[in-house]
C-alpha positions as CSV (number, residue, x, y, z in Angstrom):
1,X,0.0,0.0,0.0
2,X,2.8,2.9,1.1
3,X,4.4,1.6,-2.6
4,X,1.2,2.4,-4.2
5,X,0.6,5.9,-2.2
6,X,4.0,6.6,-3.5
7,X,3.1,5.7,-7.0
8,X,0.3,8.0,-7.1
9,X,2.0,10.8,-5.8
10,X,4.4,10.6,-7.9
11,X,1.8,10.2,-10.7
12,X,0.3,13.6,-9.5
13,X,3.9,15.3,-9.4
14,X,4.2,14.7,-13.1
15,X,1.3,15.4,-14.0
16,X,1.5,18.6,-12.6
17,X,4.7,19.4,-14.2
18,X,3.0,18.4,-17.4
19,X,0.4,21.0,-16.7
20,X,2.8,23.5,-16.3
21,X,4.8,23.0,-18.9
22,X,1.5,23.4,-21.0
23,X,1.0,26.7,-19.7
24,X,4.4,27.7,-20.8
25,X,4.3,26.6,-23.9
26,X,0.5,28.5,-24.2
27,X,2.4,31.2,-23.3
28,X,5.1,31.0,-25.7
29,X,2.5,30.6,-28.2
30,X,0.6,33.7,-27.4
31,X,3.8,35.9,-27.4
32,X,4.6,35.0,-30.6
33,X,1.3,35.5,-32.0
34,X,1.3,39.1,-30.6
35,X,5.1,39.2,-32.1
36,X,3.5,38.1,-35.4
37,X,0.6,41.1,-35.3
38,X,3.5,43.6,-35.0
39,X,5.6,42.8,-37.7
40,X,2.4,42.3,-39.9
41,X,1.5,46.0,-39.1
42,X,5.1,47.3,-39.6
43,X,5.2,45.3,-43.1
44,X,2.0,47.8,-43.6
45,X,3.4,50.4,-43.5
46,X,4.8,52.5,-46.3
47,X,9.2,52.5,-47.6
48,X,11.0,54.8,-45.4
49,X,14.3,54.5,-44.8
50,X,13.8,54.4,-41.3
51,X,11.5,51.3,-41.7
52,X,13.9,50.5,-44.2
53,X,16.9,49.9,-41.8
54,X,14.9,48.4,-39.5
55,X,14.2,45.7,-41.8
56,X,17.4,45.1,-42.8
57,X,18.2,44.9,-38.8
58,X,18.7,41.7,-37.4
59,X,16.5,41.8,-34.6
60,X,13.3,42.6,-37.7
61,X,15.2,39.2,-39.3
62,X,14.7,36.9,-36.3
63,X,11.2,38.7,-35.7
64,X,10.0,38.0,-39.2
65,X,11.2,34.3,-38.8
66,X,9.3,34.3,-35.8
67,X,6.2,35.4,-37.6
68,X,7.2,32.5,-40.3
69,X,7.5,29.9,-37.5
70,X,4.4,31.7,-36.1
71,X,2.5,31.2,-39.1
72,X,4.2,27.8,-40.3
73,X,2.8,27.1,-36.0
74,X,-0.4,27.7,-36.9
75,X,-0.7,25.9,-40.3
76,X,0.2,22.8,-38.5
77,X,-2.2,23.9,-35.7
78,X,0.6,23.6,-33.3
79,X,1.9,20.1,-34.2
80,X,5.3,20.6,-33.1
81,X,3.9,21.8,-29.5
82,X,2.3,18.8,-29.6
83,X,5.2,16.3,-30.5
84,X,7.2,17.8,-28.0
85,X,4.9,17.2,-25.3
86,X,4.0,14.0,-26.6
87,X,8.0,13.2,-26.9
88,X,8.3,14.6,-23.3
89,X,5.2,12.7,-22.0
90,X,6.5,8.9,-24.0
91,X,9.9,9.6,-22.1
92,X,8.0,10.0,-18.6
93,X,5.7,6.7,-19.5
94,X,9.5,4.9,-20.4
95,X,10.5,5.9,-16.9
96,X,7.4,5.1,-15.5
97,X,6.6,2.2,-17.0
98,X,8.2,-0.2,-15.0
99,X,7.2,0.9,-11.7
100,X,3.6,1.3,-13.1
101,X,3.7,-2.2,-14.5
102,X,5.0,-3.7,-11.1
103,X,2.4,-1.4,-9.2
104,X,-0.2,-2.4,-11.6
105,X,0.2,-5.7,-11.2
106,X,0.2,-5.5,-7.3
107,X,-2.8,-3.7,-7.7
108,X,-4.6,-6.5,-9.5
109,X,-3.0,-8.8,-7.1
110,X,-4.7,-7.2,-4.4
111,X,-8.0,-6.3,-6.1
112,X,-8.2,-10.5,-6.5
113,X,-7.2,-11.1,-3.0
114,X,-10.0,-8.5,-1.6
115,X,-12.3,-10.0,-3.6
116,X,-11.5,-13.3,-2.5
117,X,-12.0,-12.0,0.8
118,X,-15.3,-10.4,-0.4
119,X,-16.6,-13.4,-1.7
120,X,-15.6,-15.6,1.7
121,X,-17.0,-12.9,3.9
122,X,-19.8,-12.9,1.9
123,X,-20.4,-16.4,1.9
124,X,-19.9,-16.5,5.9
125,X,-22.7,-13.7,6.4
126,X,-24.7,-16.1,3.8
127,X,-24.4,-19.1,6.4
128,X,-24.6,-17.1,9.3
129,X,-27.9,-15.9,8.1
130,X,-28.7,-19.5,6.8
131,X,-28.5,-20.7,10.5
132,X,-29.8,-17.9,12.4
133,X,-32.9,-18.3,10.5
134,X,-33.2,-22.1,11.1
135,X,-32.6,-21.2,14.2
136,X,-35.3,-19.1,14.4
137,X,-37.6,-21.7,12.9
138,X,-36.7,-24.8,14.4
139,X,-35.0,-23.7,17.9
140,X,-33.0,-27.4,18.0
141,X,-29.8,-26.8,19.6
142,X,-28.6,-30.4,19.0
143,X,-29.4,-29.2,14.8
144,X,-27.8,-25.8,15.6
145,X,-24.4,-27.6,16.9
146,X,-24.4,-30.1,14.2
147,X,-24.7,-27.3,11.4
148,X,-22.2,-25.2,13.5
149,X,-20.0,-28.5,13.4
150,X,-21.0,-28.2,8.8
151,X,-19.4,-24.8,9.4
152,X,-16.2,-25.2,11.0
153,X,-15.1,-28.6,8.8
154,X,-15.9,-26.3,5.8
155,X,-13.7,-23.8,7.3
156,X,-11.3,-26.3,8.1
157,X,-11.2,-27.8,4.7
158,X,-10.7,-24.2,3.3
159,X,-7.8,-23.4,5.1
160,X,-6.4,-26.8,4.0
161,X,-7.1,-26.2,0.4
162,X,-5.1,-22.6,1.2
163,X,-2.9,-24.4,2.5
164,X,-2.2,-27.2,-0.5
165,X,-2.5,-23.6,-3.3
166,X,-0.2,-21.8,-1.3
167,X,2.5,-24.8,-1.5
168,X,1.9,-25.3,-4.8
169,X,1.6,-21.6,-6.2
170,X,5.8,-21.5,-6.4
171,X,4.9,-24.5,-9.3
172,X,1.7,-23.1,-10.3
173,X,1.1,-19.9,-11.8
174,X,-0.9,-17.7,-10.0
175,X,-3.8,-17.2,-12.7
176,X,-4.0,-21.1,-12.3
177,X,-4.4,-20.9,-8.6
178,X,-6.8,-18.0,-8.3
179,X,-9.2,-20.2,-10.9
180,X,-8.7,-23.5,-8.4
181,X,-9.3,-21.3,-6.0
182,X,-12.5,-20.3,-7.1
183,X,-13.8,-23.7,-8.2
184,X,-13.1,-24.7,-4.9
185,X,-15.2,-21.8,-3.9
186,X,-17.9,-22.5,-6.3
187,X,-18.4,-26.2,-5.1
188,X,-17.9,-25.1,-1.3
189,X,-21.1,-22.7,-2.0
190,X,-22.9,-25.3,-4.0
191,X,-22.2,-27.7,-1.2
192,X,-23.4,-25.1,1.8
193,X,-26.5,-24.2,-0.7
194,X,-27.3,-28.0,-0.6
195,X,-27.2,-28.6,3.2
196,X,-29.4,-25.6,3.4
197,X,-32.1,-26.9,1.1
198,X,-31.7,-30.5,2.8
199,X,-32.3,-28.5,6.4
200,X,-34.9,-27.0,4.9
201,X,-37.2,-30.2,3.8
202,X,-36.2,-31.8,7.2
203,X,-38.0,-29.1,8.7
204,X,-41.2,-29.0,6.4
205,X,-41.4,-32.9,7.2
206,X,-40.7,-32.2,10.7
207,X,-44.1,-29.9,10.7
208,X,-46.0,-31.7,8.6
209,X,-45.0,-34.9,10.7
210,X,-45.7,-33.0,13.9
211,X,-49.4,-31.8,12.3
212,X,-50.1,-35.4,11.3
213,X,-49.9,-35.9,14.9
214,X,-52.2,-33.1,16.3
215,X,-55.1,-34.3,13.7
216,X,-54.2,-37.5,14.8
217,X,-54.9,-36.8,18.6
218,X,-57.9,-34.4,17.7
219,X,-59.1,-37.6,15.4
220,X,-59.3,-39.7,18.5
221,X,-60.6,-37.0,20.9
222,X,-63.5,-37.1,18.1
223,X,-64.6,-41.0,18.3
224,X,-64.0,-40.8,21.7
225,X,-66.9,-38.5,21.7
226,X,-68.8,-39.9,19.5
227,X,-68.6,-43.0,21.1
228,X,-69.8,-42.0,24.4
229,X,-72.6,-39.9,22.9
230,X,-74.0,-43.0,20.8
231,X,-73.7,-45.0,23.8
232,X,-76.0,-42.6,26.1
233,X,-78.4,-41.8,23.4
234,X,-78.6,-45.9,22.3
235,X,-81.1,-47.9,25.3
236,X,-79.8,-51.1,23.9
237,X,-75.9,-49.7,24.7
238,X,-76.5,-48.1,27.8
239,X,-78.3,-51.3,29.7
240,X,-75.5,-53.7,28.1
241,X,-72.9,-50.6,30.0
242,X,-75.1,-51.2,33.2
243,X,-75.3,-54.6,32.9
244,X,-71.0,-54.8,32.8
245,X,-70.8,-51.6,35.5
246,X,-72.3,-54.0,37.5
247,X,-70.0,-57.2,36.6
248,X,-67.1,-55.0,37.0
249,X,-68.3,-53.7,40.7
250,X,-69.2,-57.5,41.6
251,X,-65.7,-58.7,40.1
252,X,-64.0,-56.3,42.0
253,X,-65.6,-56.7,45.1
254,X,-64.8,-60.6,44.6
255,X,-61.2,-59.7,44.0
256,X,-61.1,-57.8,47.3
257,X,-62.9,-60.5,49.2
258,X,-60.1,-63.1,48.0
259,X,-57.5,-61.1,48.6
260,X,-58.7,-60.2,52.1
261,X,-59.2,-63.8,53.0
262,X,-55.9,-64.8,50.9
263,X,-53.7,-62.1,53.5
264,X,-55.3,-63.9,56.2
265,X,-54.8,-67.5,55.0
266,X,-50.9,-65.9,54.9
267,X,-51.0,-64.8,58.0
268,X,-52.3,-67.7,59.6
269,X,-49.9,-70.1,57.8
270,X,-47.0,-67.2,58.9
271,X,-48.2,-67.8,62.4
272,X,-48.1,-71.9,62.1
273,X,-45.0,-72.0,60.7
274,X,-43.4,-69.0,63.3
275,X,-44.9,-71.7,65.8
276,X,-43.4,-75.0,64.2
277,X,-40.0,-73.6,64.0
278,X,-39.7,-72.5,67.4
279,X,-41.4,-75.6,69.0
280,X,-38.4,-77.3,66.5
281,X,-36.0,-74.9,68.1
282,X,-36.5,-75.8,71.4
283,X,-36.6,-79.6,70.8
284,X,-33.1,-78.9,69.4
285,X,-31.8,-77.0,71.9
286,X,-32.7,-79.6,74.5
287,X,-30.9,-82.3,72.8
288,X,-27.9,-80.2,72.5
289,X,-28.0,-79.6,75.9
290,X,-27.6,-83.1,77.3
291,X,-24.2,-82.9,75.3
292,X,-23.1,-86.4,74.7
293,X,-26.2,-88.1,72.2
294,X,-26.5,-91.5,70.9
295,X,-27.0,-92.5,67.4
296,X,-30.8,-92.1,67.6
297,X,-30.8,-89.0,69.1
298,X,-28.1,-87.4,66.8
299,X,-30.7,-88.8,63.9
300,X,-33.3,-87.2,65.4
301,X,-31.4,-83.9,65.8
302,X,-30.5,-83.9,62.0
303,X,-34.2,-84.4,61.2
304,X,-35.3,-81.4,63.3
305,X,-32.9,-79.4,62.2
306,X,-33.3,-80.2,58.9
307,X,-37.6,-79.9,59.2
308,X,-36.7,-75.9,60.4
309,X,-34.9,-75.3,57.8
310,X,-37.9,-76.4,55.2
311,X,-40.3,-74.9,57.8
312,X,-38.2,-71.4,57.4
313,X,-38.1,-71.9,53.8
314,X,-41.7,-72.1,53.9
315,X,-42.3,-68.7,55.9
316,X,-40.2,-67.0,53.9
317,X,-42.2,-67.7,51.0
318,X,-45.6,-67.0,52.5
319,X,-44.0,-63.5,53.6
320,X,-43.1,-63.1,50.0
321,X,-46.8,-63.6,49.2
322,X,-48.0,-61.6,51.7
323,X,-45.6,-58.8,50.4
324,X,-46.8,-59.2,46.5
325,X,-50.1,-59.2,47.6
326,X,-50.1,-55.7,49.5
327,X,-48.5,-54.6,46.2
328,X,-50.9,-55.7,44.1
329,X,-54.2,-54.6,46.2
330,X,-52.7,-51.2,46.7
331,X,-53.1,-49.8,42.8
332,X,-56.9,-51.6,42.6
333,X,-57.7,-49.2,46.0
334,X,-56.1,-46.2,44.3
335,X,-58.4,-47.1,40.8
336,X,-61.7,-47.6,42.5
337,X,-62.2,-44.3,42.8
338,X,-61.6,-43.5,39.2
339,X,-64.4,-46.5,38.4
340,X,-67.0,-43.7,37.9
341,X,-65.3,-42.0,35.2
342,X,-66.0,-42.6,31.3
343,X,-63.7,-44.7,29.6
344,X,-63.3,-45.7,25.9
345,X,-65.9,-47.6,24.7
346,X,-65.2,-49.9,22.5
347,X,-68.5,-52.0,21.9
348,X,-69.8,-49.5,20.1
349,X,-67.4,-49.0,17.6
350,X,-70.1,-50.3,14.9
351,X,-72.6,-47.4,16.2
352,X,-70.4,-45.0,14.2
353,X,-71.7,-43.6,10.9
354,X,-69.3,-44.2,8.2
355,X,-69.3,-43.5,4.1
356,X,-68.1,-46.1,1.4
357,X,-65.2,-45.1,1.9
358,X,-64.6,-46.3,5.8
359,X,-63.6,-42.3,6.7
360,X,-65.8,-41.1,9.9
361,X,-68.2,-38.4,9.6
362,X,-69.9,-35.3,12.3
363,X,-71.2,-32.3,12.0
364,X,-68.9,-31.0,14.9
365,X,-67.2,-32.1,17.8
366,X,-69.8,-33.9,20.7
367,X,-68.2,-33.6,24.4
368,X,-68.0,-36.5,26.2
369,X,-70.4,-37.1,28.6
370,X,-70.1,-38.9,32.1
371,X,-72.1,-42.2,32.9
């Protein structure tokens, strides 16, 4: 840049000095115009010999060949002028022309590089925009990072491609690089371009997929209604609904008799066997106290101890029962409540109007109503 500031100060330097040297010679040219005038009045004039020896003098000589030059000046409508200036201006360019050439091709060289860095920074605010605008319309971070993620292994494999043209521009010339260069370019943008159109129909399924879903759900909140509307409003449906509210409040009542009597059937085993084992206990522990046993007695020691261990077995198996069965009673008592409460109804499924064409049809949406 400071070469180039030179150059163009320099630049303005001669030019200047070419403008003055214009002026000069405009102002040569009008003194000899006003020369010529005089001598063309003094030639005018009558013979005297006065005028006589002044024409004869040299001074009138060189004055009348300046009126000739004058004259021969503006026949040629100042060509001489001209060719000096334009001799004087071709010996400037010969100076100049090899610091202009070099400058001049710097110049280019940077032009290219800032529109290389044009383009890129272009192309960055492109993808910025590109994501802030998904982001705005999807608001995924997980898609956000993973485009982010696109963005820096594009970056990445742009620097390396830098990288690879800037070895091999000493071998390659640089018109061949800037033109890799910007193929490279080209297919990155094609490539980012791509990505964004593919983000793009992700998202359109995304919302179609996620409005297939709402219909869906509104769909089923429909039959839902409709079922429990035909069902009150059909005699033959709602007594066949009595008729199994009533087997379902007689099963469950059943269900809670059995497992009422089933806990106490536990317990009552669990208390036998609690008894067993410590009347075996004790029966052991008096044999062991005598100390010294005979064959019989050691026998019959083995067979009590094993018999507690079968009778512990066995209590810890009813406990398990007892356990599974507190578990299991506990979620019916927490439903009954609930029992009153519509649920789907699915015998009358065949209540529903329908077209040829098996699709549903209402007028508008019936509420569901409570039995």
């Amino acid at each position: 840049m400071r070469e180039l500031e030179s150059t163009l100060t320099q630049k303005d330097v001669l030019t200047a000095k070419l403008e003055e040297s214009k002026m000069k010679v405009i102002d040569l040219e009008i003194e000899l115009n006003e020369s010529s005038l005089i001598l063309s009045e003094v030639l005018k004039l009558p013979d005297r010999p006065e005028l006589n020896n002044i024409k004869r003098s040299k001074s009138f000589f060189e004055l009348q060949k300046s009126g000739k030059v004058v004259g021969r000046l503006d026949k040629g409508r100042l060509s001489r002028s001209d060719n000096e200036l334009d001799m004087m201006h071709c010996r400037d360019k010969k100076r100049e022309t090899p610091n202009i050439s070099k400058l001049t091709r710097k110049i280019s060289d940077l032009t290219k590089e800032m529109a290389i860095k044009n383009s890129k920074l272009i192309e960055q605010q492109r993808c910025i925009s590109i994501l802030e605008e998904a982001l705005r319309e999807n608001n995924n971070i997980a898609e956000f990072e993973q485009l982010l993620a696109v963005v820096r292994s594009k970056d990445e494999r742009i620097n390396e491609l830098e990288q690879i043209v800037n070895k091999n521009s000493v071998s390659n010339p640089s018109d061949c690089k800037d033109k890799r260069i910007l193929e490279l370019e080209d297919a990155l943008k094609e490539s980012f371009l791509i990505a964004a159109e593919r983000e793009k129909i992700f998202y359109e399924e995304e919302q179609r997929r996620i409005e297939t879903l709402r219909r869906m759900g509104k769909m089923e909140q429909r039959i839902r209604s409709l079922q429990n509307a035909s069902a009150m409003n059909c005699e033959t449906c709602s007594s066949v609904l009595k008729r199994l509210k009533q087997l379902e409040d007689s099963l469950q009542h059943c269900q809670t008799n059995r497992d009422h009597v089933l806990r106490q059937l536990s317990h009552v085993v669990q208390d036998v066997l609690e008894d067993l084992i410590s009347e075996k206990d004790s029966l052991i522990a008096e044999l062991e106290v005598k100390g010294v046993l005979d064959e019989s007695e050691t026998n019959r020691c083995d067979t009590l101890k094993t018999e507690r261990d079968r009778l512990l077995n066995r209590l810890k198996t009813e406990s398990e029962r007892i356990l599974e069965l507190e578990q299991w009673t506990e979620p019916v008592a927490q439903a009954a409540p609930e029992s009153s409460l519509p649920v789907d109804l699915t015998l009358t499924d065949e209540l529903l109007q329908a077209c040829d064409d098996n699709v549903i049809v209402w007028e508008e949406d019936i509420p569901a109503t409570v039995l």
